[in-house]
N, C-alpha and C positions, 0 to 999 in steps of 0.2 A: 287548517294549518297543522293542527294533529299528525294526521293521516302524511304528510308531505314529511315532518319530520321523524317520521319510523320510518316512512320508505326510504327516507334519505338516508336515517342508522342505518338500514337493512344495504343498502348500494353500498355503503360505505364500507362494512363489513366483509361487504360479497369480494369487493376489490382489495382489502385489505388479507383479504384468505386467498386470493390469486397473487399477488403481491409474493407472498409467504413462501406458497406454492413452486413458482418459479426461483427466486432466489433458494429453495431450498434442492430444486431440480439445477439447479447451476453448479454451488456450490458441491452439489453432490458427484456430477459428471468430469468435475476438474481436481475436487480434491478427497472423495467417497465420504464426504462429512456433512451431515445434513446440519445447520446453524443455528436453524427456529425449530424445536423441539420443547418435550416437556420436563426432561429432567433440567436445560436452562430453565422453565421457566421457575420450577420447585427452588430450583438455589435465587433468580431474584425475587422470588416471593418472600423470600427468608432474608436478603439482603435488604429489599425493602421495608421490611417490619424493624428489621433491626435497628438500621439508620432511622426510621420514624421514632423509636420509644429510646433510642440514644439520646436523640436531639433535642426529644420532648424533656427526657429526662435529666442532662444537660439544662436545659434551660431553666427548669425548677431549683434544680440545684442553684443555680445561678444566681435567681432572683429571691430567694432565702438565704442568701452565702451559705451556700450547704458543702458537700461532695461532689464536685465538677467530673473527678475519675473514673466514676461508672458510669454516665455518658458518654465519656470520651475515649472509654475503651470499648462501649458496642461497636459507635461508630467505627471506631478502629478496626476489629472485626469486620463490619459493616465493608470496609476498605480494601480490605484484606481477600474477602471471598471477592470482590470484584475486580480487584488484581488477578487474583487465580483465575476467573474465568477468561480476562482477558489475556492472560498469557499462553491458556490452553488454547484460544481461536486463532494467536500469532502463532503456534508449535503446530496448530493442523492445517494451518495455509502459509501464504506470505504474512508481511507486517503487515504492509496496508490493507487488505484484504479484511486480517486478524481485525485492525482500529474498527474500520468498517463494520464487519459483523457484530464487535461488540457494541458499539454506537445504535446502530441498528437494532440491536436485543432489549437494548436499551429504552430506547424509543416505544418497543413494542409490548415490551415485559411490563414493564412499571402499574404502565396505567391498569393493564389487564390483573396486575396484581394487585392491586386497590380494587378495583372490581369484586375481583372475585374473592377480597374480604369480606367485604360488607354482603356479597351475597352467600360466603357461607354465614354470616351471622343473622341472617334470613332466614336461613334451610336450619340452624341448629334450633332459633326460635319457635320455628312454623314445627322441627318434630318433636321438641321437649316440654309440648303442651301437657298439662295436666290432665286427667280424664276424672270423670267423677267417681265416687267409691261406695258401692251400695252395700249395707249393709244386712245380710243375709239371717243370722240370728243372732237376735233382741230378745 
């Protein structure tokens, strides 16, 4: 059952990088702006962190009756850069087009940026092992 469920990640993937591929070959030939790239992805990486430790942070606030403000100005922020990005995909296409793209970036960004949290917090763990320290002269 293993093995069914990587090849089926693995399918999923393959189609979801063909998916990419093509909308990005579209969008390219009608309006020279390719839409799934990685500098979107850097800014919802950054949006999504945001909004995550806003909300989180918010919500402590919340339930100590603390400072609700500085949650609710990440998230702000958090709002803010995804206004920008959506306004910048309606300025290099149509509107609907623009909704679309971003919806779609959306869709595709998010998750891959939770991902590839936790697997940089893998890769920082796995190189910032310790080594042992021999001691040469005693």
């Amino acid at each position: 059952m293993k093995v069914l469920t990587v090849i089926g990640v693995l399918l999923l993937s393959y189609l979801l990088l063909m998916f990419i591929n093509y909308i990005n070959d579209k969008t390219y030939k009608k309006y020279k702006f390719k839409c799934i790239e990685m500098d979107f992805f850097f800014i919802y990486a950054v949006i999504t962190g945001i909004a995550y430790y806003g909300n989180s942070w918010y919500l402590k606030a919340l339930a100590v009756d603390g400072d609700i403000l500085n949650g609710i100005l990440l998230m702000s922020i958090a709002a803010a850069l995804f206004i920008f990005i959506l306004v910048l995909n309606i300025k290099r296409t149509t509107f609907f087009v623009g909704v679309g793209i971003t919806l779609l970036q959306t869709i595709i960004f998010v998750p891959l940026a939770v991902i590839s949290f936790f697997l940089l917090l893998i890769a920082l763990a796995f190189f910032s092992q310790t080594k042992p320290v021999y001691v040469i002269n005693k």
